[in-house]
C-alpha positions in Angstrom: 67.6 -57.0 58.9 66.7 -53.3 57.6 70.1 -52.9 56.1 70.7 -56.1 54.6 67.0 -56.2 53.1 66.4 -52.4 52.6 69.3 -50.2 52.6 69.9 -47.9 49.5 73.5 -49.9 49.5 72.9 -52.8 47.9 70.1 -54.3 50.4 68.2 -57.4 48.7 64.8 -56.0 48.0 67.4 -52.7 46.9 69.2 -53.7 43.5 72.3 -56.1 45.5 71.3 -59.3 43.2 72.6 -59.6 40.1 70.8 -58.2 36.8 68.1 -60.0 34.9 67.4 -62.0 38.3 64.8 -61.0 40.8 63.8 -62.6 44.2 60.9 -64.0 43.7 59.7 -67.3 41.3 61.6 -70.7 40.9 64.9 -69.0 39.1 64.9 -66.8 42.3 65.1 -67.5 46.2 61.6 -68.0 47.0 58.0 -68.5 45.8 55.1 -66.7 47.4 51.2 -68.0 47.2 50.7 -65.5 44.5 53.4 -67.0 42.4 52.0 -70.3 42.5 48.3 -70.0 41.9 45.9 -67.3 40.7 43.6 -68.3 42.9 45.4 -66.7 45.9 45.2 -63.5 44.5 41.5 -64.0 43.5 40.3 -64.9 46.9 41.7 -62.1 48.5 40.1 -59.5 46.2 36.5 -61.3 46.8 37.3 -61.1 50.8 37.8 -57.2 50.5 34.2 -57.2 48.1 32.2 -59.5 51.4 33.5 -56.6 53.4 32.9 -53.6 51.2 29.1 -55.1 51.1 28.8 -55.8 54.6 29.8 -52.0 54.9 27.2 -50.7 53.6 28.3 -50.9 50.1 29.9 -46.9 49.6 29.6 -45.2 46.5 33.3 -43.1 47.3 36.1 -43.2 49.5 37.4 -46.6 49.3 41.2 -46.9 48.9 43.2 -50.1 48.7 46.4 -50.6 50.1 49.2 -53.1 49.7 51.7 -53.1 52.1 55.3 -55.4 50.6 53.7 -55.7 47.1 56.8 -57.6 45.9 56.1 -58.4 41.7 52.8 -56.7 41.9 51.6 -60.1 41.6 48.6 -60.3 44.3 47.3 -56.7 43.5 47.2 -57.5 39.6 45.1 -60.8 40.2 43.1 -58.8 43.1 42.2 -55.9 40.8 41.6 -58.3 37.7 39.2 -60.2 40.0 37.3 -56.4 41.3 36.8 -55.6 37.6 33.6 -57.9 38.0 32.3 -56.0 41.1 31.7 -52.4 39.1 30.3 -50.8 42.6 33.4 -51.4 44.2 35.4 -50.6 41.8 33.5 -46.9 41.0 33.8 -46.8 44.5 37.8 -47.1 44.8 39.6 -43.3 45.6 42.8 -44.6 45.2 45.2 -47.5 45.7 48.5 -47.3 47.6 52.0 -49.5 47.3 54.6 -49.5 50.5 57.8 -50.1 48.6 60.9 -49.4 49.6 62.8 -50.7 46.4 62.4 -48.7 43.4 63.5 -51.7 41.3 60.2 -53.0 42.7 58.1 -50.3 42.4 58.7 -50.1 38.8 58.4 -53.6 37.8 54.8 -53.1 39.9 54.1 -50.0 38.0 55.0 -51.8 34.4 52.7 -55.0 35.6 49.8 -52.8 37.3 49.9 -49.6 34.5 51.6 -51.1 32.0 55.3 -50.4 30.6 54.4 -47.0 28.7 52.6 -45.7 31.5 54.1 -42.3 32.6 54.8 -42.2 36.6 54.9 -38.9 38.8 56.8 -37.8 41.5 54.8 -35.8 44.2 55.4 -35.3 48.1 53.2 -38.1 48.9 55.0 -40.5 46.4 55.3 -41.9 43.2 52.1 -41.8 41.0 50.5 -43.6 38.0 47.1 -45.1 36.4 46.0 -48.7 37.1 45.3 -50.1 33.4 42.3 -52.1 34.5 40.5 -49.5 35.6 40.3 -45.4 36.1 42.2 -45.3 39.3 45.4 -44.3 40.3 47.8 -45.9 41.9 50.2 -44.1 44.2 53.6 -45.5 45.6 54.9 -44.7 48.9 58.1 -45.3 50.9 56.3 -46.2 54.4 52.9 -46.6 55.5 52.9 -43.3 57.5 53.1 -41.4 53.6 50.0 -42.0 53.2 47.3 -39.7 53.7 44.8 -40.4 56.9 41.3 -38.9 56.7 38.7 -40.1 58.8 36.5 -40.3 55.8 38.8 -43.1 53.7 37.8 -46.9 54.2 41.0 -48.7 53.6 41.2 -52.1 52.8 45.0 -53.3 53.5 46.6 -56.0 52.7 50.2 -57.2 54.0 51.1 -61.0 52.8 54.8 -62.0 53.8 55.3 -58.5 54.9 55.7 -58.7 58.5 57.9 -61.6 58.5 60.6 -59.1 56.4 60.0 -56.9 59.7 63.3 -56.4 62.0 63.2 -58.2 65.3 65.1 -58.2 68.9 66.5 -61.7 70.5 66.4 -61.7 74.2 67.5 -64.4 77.1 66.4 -64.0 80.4 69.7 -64.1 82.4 70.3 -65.1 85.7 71.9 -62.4 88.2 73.7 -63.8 91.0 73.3 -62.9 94.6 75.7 -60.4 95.8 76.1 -58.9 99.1 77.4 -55.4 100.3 76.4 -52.4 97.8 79.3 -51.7 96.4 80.2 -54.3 94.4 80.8 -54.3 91.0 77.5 -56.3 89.4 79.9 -58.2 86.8 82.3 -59.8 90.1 82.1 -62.6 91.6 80.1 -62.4 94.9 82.3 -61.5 98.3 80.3 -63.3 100.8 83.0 -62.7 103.3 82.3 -58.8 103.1 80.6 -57.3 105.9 76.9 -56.2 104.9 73.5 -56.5 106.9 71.6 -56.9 103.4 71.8 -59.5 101.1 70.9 -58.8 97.4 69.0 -61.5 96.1 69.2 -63.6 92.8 67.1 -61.5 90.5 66.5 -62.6 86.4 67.0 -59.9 84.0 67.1 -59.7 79.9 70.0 -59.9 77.9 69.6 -59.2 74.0 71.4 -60.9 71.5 73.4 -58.8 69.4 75.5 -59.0 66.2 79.2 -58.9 65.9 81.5 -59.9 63.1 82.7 -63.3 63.6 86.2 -63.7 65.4 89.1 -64.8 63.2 89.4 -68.9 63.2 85.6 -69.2 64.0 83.3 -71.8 62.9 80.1 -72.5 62.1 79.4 -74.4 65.3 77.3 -72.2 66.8 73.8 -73.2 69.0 72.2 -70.7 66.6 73.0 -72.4 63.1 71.1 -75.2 62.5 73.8 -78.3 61.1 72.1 -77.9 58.1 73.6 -74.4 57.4 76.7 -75.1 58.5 78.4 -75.5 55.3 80.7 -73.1 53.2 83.2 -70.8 54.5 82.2 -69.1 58.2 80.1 -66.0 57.6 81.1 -62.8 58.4 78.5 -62.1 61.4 77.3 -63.8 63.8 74.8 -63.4 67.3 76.3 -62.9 70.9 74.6 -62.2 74.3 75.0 -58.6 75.7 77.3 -58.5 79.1 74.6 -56.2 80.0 71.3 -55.1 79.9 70.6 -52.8 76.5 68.3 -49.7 76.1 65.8 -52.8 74.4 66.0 -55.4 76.8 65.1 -52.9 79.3 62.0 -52.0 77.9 60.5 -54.4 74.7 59.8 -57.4 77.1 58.0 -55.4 79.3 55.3 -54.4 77.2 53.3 -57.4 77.3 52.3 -59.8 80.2 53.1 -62.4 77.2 57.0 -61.5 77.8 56.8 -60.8 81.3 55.8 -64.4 82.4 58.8 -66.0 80.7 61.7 -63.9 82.7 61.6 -65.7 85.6 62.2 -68.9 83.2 66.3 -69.3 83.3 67.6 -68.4 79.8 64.1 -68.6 78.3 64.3 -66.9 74.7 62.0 -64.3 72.8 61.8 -62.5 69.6 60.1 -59.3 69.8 59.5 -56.9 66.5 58.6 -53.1 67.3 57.9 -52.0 63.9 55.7 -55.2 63.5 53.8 -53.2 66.2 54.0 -49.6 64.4 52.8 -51.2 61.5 50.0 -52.6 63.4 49.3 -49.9 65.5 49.1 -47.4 61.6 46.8 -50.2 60.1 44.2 -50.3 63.1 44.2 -46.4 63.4 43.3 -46.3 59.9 40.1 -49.1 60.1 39.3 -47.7 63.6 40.8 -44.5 64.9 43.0 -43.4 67.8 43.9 -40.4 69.7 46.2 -38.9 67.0 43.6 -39.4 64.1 40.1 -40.2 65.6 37.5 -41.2 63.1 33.5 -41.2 64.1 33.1 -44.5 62.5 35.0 -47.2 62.3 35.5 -48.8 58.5 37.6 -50.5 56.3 39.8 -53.7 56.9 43.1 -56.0 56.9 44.6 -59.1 55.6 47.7 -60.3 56.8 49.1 -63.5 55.6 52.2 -64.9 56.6 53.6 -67.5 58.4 54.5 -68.0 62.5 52.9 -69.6 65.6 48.9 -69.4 65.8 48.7 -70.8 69.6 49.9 -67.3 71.1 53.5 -68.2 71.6 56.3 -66.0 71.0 58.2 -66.8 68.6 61.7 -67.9 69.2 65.3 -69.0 67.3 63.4 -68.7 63.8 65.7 -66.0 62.2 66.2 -67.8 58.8 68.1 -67.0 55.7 66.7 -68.3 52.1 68.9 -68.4 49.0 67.8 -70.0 45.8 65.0 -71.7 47.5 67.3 -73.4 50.6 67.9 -72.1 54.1 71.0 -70.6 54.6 72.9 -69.1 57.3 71.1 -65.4 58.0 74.7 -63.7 58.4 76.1 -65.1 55.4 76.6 -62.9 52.4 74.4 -59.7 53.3 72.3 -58.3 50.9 72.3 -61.4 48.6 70.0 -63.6 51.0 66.6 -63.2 52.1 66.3 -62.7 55.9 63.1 -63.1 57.5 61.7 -64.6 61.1 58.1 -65.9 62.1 55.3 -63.7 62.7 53.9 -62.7 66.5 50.1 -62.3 65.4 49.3 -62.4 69.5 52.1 -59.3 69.0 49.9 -57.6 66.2 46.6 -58.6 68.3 47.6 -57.0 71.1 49.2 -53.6 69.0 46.0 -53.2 66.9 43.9 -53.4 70.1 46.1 -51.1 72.4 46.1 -48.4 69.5 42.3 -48.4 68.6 38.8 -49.1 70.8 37.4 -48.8 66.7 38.7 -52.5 66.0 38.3 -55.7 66.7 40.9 -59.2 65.9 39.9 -62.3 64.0 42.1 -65.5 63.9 44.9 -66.3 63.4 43.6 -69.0 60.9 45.3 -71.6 59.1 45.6 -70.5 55.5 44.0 -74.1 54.4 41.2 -73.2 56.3 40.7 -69.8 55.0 40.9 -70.3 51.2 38.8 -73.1 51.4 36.0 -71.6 53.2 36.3 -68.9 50.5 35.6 -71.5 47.4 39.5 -71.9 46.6 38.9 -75.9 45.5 35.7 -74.9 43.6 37.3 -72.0 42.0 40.5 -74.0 41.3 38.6 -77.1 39.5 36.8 -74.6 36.8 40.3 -73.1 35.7 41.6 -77.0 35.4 38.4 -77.9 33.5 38.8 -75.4 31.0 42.4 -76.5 30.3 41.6 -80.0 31.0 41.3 -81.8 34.3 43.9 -84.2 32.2 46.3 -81.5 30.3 49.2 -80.7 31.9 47.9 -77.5 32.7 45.3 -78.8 34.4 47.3 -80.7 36.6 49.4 -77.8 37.2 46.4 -75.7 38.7 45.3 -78.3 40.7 49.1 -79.3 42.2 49.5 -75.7 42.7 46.1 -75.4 44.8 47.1 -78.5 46.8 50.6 -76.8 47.8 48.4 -73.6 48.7 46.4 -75.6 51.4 48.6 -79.0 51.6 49.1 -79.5 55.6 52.3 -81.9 55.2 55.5 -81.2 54.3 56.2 -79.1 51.8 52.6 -77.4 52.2 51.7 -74.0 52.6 48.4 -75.3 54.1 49.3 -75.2 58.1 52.3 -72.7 58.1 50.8 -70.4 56.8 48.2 -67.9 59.2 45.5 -65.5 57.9 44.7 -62.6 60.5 41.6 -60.2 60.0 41.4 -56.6 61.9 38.3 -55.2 61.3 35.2 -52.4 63.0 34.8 -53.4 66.3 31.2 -54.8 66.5 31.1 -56.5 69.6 32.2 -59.7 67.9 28.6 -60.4 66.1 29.9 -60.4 62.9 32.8 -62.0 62.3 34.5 -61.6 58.6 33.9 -64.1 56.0 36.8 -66.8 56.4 36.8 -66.0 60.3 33.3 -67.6 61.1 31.4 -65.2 59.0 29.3 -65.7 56.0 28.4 -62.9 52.9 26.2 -60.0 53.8 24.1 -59.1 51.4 
């Protein structure tokens, strides 16, 4: 998933589509929240001002940081909407990109600086000024390139980052009773063999792994849904391991989550470790750890994006997306978008591990949340100053409805918001998450 999405050889997010086309929109593959409504964009930049005021309001040391900015979309209508909050804004330090494609980071820079903006090159990253306001922006490779100081409150934001993240596939595997302790574990059992010690059935995980598809294959595989099973066979595909891998040995052990399912015959899991290193970096940064202990907790993160909210682990959701339409996740690499559900009980459990500073809000439906911040009222004053009747009115508020539509086709239910913020003993939930402003 790294490769195909990141890699400096023609990986999707990485300069593999063709020119004068990008990913994102209705003439690409896929359109995010920001894309279709302003609104998104505006509600998230008045969440980070409720919790910049219930912090105390600070005069210095805020930064804001973006993790999978994509067009630059989100930040632009965020820092558009801060212009009207001057104390936060004389208040920012600086804000920070994680982008991995510089074809993204400078149609961000053109959007967020504007086109005859210089940009920088420094250790840290790639630097520039945000036009709306004296602040500048900084672009980084990873999350770990950016500066940590105890001091800093950073408010970070990841939507439809995580999802991009790389995961593991494991099946819990059935291991057949042998007897005598020589025996090979991959023969058949020699119960004719002297031995005063039977081994017992034990369950073990196998992960999937990917291999290039055998010559005179077909798309009949349990793993492609019928609908993607058209076109010529792609050129990967998934198998199960003979035997157990370096992964499968130690990923589902790290959570009691996993461990209950083994003993389930062939039960299956997705499991992302960098989902948890992102995690772990964004609650050290609100809330401290061992490597970079801070004396007060501050700060706080967004993350939007879409997978289970009941605690379940995710499982067989590996999905490709080509001009808006799943397609087969091994087919043409580099040219299709590849991305699986989110584990937010696997980002709970990370961003609590790493840091006794934090404390875990939702997930919540994203219906929920952007109505509880004013979404519909907010949406119905752009549509009455085009005209409730226009057609652009109409378009503002059929693009609200998809945001927080719950049927098919919605974003309303999919969709999850997740809040990390200073542990306080739960008593005051962020606005969204059970909370109201703080004045």
């Amino acid at each position: 998933m790294r490769m195909c999405l990141t890699s400096d050889l023609g990986g999707y997010y990485s300069g593999a589509l063709e020119k004068e086309r990008d990913q994102f929109g209705l003439k690409g593959d896929f359109v995010t929240s920001p894309e279709i409504s302003q609104v998104f964009g505006e509600l998230v930049g008045v969440w980070f001002v409720t919790e910049w005021m219930a912090q105390g309001r600070p005069n210095r040391g805020v930064e804001l940081i973006e993790m999978g900015p994509g067009r630059g979309t989100l930040m632009d209508d965020m820092l558009r909407t801060l212009r009207h909050f001057k104390g936060m804004t004389d208040s920012l330090d600086a804000i920070y990109m994680v982008e991995a494609s510089p074809d993204l980071r400078m149609a961000q820079k053109n959007l967020l600086c504007g086109e005859g903006t210089p940009m920088t090159e420094s250790k840290v990253g790639y630097h520039s000024m945000c036009k709306h306001f004296h602040v500048p922006i900084v672009w980084t490779e990873t999350a770990r390139s950016i500066p940590q100081s105890p001091e800093k409150m950073p408010f970070i934001v990841a939507h439809e980052f995580f999802d991009a993240l790389p995961i593991h596939v494991f099946q819990s595997h059935l291991v057949p009773p042998t007897r005598g302790a020589s025996q090979s574990p991959d023969s058949p059992p020699d119960l004719t063999a002297p031995s005063s010690k039977t081994i017992r059935p034990t369950m073990e995980w196998r992960e999937f792994l990917v291999s290039p598809s055998p010559l005179g294959s077909t798309h009949e595989s349990l793993h492609t849904p019928t609908s993607e099973r058209n076109g010529p066979p792609p050129d990967f595909q998934m198998h199960l391991a003979k035997t157990p891998t370096r992964h499968s040995l130690y990923l589902p052990e790290t959570s009691s989550r996993y461990r209950s399912l083994k003993n389930t015959e062939q039960a299956t899991i997705e499991i992302s470790s960098d989902a948890a290193l992102f995690s772990s970096n964004i609650a050290s940064r609100i809330g401290g750890s061992a490597a970079h202990p801070k004396l007060k907790p501050s700060g706080a993160a967004l993350i939007l994006d879409y997978g289970p909210g009941d605690g379940s682990v995710p499982v067989n959701s590996l999905r490709g997306i080509r001009k808006h339409k799943r397609v087969n996740p091994f087919a043409e690499p580099g040219f299709v978008d590849i991305s699986a559900d989110v584990d937010f009980s696997a980002i709970t459990e990370s961003a609590l591990r790493t840091s006794e500073g934090v404390e875990v809000h939702g997930p919540v439906e994203q219906a929920d949340f952007l109505e509880v911040m004013g979404g519909e009222d907010r949406a119905q004053i752009l549509a009455e100053k085009s005209g409730m009747e226009s057609q652009k009115g109409k378009e503002i508020m059929g693009a609200w409805n998809r945001l927080v539509s719950r049927g098919p086709g919605g974003m309303g239910k999919i969709y999850k918001a997740l809040a990390i913020v200073p542990e306080n003993d739960g008593k005051r939930p962020p606005v969204g998450f059970g909370g109201r402003v703080v004045e």
